[in-house]
C-alpha positions as CSV (number, residue, x, y, z in Angstrom):
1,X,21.7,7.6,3.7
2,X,22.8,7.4,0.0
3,X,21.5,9.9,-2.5
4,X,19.2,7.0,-4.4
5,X,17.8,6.6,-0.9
6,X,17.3,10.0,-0.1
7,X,15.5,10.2,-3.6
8,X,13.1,7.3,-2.8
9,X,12.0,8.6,0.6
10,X,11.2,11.8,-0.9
11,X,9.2,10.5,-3.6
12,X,7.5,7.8,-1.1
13,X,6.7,11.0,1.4
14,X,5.3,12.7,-1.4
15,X,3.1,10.4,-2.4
16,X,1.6,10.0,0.7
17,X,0.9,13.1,1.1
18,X,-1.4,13.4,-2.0
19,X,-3.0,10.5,-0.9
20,X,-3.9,12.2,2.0
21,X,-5.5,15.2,0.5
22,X,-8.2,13.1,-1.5
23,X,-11.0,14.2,0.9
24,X,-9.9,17.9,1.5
25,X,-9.7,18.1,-2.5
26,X,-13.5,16.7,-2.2
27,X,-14.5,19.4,0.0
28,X,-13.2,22.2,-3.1
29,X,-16.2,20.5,-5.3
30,X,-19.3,23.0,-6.3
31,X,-22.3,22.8,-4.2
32,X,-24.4,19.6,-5.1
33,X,-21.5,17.4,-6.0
34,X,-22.0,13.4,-5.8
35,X,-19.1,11.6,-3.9
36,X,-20.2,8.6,-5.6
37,X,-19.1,10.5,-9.1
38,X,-16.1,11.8,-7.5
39,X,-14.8,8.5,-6.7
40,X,-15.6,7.4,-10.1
41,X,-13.7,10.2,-12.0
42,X,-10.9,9.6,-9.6
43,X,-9.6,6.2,-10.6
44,X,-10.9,6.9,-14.4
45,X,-8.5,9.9,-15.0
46,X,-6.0,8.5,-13.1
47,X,-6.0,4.8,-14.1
48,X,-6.2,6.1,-17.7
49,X,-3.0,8.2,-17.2
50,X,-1.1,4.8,-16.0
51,X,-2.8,2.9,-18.4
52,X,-1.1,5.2,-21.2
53,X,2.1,5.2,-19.6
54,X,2.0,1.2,-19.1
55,X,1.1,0.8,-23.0
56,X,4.3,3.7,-23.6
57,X,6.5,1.8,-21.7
58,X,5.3,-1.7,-23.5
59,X,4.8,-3.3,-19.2
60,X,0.7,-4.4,-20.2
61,X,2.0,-7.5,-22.0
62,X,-0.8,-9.5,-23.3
63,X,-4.0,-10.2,-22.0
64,X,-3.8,-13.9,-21.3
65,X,-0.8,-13.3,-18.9
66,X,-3.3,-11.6,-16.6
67,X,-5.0,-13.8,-13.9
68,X,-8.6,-12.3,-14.6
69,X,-10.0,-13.3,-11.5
70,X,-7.6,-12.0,-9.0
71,X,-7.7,-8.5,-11.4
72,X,-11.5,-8.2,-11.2
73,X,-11.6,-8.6,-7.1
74,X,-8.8,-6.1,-6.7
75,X,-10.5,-4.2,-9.4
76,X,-14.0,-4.7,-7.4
77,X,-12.1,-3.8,-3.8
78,X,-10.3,-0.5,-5.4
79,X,-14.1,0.2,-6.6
80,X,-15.5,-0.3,-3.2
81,X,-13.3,1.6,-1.8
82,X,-13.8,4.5,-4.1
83,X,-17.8,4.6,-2.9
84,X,-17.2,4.2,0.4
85,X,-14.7,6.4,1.6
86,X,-15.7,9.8,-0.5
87,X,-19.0,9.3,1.1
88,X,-17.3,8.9,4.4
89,X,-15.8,12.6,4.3
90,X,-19.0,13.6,3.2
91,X,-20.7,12.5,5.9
92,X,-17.7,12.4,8.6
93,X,-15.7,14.6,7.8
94,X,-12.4,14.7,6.3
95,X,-9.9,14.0,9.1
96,X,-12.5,11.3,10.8
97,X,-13.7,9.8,7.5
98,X,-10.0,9.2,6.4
99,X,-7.9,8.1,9.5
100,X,-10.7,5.6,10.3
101,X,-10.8,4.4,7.3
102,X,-6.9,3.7,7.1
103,X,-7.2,3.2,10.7
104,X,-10.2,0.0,10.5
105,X,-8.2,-1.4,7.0
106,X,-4.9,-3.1,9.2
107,X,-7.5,-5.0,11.1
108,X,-9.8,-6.6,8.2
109,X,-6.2,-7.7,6.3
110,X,-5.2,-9.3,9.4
111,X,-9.1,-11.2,9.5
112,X,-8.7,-12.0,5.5
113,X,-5.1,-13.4,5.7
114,X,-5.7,-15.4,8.8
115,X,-8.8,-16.8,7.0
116,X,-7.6,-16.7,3.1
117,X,-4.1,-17.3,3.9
118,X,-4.0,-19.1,7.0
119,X,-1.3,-16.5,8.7
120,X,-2.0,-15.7,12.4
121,X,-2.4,-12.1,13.1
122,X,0.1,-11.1,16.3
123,X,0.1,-9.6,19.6
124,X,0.8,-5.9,18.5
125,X,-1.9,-6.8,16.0
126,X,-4.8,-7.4,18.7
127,X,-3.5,-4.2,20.7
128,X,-3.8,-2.0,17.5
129,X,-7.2,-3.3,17.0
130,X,-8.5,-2.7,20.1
131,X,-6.8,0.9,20.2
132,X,-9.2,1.1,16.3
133,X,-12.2,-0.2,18.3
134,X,-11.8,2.3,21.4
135,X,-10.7,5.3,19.0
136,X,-13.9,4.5,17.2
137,X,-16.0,4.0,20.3
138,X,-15.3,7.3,21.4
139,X,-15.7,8.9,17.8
140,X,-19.3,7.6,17.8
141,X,-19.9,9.2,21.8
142,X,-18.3,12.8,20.3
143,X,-20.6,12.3,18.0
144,X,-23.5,13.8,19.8
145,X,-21.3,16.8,20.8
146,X,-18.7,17.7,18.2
147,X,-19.5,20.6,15.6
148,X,-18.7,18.5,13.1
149,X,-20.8,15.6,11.6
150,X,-19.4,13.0,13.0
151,X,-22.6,10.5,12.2
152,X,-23.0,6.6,12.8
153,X,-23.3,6.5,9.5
154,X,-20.2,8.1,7.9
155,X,-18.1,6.1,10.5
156,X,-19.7,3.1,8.9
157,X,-19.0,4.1,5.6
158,X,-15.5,4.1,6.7
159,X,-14.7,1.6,8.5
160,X,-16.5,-0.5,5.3
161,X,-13.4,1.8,2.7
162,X,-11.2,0.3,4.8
163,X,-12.4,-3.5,5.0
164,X,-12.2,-2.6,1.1
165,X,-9.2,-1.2,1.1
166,X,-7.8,-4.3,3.0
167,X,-9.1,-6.6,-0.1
168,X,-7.3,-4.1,-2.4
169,X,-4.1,-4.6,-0.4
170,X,-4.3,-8.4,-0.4
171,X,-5.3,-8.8,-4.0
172,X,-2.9,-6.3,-5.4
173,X,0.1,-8.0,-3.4
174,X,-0.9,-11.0,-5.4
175,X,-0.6,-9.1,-8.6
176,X,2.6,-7.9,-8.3
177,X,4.2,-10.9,-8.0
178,X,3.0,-11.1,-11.6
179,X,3.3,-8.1,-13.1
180,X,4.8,-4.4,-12.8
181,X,3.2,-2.0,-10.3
182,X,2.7,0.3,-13.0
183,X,0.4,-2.1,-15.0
184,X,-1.2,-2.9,-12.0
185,X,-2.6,0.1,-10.8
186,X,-3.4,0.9,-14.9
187,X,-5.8,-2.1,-15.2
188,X,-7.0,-2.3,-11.6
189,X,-8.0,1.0,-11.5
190,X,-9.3,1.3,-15.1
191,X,-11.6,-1.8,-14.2
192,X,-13.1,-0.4,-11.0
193,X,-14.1,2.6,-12.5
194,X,-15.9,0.6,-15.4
195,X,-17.8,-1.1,-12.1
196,X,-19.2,2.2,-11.0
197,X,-19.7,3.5,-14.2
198,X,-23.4,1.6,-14.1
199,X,-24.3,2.6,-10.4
200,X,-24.0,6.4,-11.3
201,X,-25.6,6.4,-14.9
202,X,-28.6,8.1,-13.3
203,X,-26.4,10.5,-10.6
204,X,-25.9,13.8,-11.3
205,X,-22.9,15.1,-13.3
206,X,-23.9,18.7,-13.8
207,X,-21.2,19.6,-11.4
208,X,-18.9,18.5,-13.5
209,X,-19.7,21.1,-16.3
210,X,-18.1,24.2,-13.7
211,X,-14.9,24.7,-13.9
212,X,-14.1,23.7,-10.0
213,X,-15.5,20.5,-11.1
214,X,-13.3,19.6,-13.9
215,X,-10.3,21.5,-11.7
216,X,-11.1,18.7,-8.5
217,X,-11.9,15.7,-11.1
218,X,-8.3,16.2,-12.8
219,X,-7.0,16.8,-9.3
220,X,-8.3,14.0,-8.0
221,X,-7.4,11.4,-11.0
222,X,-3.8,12.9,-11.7
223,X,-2.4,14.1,-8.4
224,X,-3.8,11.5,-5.6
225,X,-4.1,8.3,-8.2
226,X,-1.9,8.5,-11.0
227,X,1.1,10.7,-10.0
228,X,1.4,9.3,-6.4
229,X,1.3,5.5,-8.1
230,X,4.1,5.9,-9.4
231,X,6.2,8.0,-7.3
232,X,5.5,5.3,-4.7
233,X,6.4,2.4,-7.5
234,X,9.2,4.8,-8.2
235,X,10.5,5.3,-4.4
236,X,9.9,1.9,-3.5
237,X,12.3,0.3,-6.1
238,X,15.1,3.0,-4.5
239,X,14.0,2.2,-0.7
240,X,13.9,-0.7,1.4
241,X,10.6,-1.5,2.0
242,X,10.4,-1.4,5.6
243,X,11.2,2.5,4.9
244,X,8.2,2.4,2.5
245,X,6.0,1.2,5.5
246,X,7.2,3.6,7.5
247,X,5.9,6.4,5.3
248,X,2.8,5.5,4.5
249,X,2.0,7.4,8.3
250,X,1.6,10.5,6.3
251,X,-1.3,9.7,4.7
252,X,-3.8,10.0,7.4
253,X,-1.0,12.7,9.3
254,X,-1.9,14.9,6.1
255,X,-5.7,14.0,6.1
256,X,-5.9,15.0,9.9
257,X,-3.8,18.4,9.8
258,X,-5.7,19.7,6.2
259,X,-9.2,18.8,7.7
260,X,-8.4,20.9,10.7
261,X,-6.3,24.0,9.3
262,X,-8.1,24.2,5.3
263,X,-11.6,22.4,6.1
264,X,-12.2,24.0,9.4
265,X,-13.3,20.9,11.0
266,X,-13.5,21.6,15.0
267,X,-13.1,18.1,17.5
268,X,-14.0,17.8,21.1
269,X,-11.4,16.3,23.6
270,X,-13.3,13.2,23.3
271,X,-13.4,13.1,19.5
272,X,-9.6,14.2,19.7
273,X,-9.1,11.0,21.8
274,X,-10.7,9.1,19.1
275,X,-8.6,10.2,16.5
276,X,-5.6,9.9,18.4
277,X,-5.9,6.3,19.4
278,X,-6.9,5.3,15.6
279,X,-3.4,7.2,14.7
280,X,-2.4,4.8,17.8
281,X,-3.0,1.6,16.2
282,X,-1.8,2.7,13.1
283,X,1.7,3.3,14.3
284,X,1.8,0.3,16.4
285,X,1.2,-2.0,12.8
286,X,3.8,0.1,11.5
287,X,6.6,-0.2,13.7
288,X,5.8,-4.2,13.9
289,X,5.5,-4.1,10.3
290,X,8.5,-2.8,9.7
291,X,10.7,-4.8,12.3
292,X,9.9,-8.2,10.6
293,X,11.1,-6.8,7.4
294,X,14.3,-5.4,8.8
295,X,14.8,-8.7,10.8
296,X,14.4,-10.9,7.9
């Protein structure tokens, strides 16, 4: 592997791996904290950041090159998500409300591009959804047993991040055919957080006055949104993207092993099971994902 290549996977790893301590970082939040504000704060300080560094860097161009539609629905989907998944780890639980949430996304993008785009969804496609379905299946029967709060509810929650997150993916694709990835995420995520900005108007912020507060807010917006943006725009213009694919694994790998060895979260065999299938049907996507790149 050359040394560029080296370089890119490293950023690329990296930057999953922040992304997959969002919800840990959550849990580090005083007592009384509102995941709906959280997920605000998030894409505000970070999409601030990029939108800085896009204006720096002179990639924003003006605001009639920007298909306005297409922004405001990725813009609407990064929102979604944002509301969503934080209040899944609230209610599920770090390593359950994150890998199903990555876990359910791969099978609402194959449902919205067979049905905006036309393209049939494959074989491995069906098997990983069904491994998603059974992991969650047997999620929702640990429920009654597990220590942790593995609620109908907080699986719902995620399962709808990731049917959000599958609308991000889609929308932002579109976008940067268009325009850089760094100006992307700047505007995208600076406009989903102006769409949650009226739903928590009347939430409480008085959290945000401790110091942990502002300490998990500026984790949250600089270290798992803006800094892991663009060490993965970064690694992925050094990396072939098939390699990119591959490393995206990590995200939920990080999610899982922090909720069990920093959050303390305990799993019966069953809920294990669960977990490990979602993993499952994550890896299958992968792999197929990444052979029809290479064989192109």
């Amino acid at each position: 592997m050359i040394a560029k290549e080296k370089v890119g996977v490293l950023c690329l790893l990296a930057a999953a791996m922040l992304w997959g301590t969002c919800g840990t970082a959550q849990t580090f939040a005083p007592k009384g904290y509102d995941p709906m504000v959280v997920g605000m704060m998030r894409i505000a300080i970070g999409g601030a950041v990029l939108l800085l560094l896009a204006l720096l860097r002179g990639e924003l161009g003006t605001f009639g090159t920007w298909p306005v539609k297409l922004s405001l629905l990725s813009a609407f989907s990064v929102a979604a998500f944002q509301l969503l998944f934080f209040n899944a780890v609230h209610q599920a639980g770090v390593a359950v409300g994150t890998i199903v949430g990555l876990g359910s996304a791969p099978i609402f993008a194959g449902v919205l591009a067979f049905v905006v785009f036309g393209e049939r969804p494959g074989r491995r496609w069906l098997f990983a959804t069904l491994l998603s379905i059974a992991g969650c299946s047997l999620l929702l029967l640990a429920g009654r047993e597990a220590p942790v709060s593995i609620r109908f509810t907080g699986l719902l929650l995620a399962v709808g991040a990731g049917a959000a997150y599958a609308g991000y993916a889609l929308t932002v694709k579109k976008l940067l055919a268009k325009k850089s990835s760094l100006a992307v995420m700047a505007v995208v995520g600076c406009l989903g957080a102006l769409m949650i900005l009226p739903l928590i108007l009347t939430r409480d912020f008085s959290w945000l006055a401790q110091s942990r507060g502002v300490a998990v807010a500026l984790y949250l917006g600089f270290l798992t949104y803006a800094l892991p943006m663009f060490l993965f725009a970064y690694g992925l213009s050094l990396t072939p993207v098939a390699t990119a694919v591959t490393m995206t694994l990590m995200e939920p790998l990080t999610a899982g092993l922090l909720g069990v060895l920093i959050v303390g979260e305990h799993f019966t065999f069953t809920a294990w099971g669960g977990l490990l299938m979602m993993l499952s049907g994550l890896f299958v996507l992968t792999v197929s994902v990444r052979r029809e790149i290479i064989n192109k």
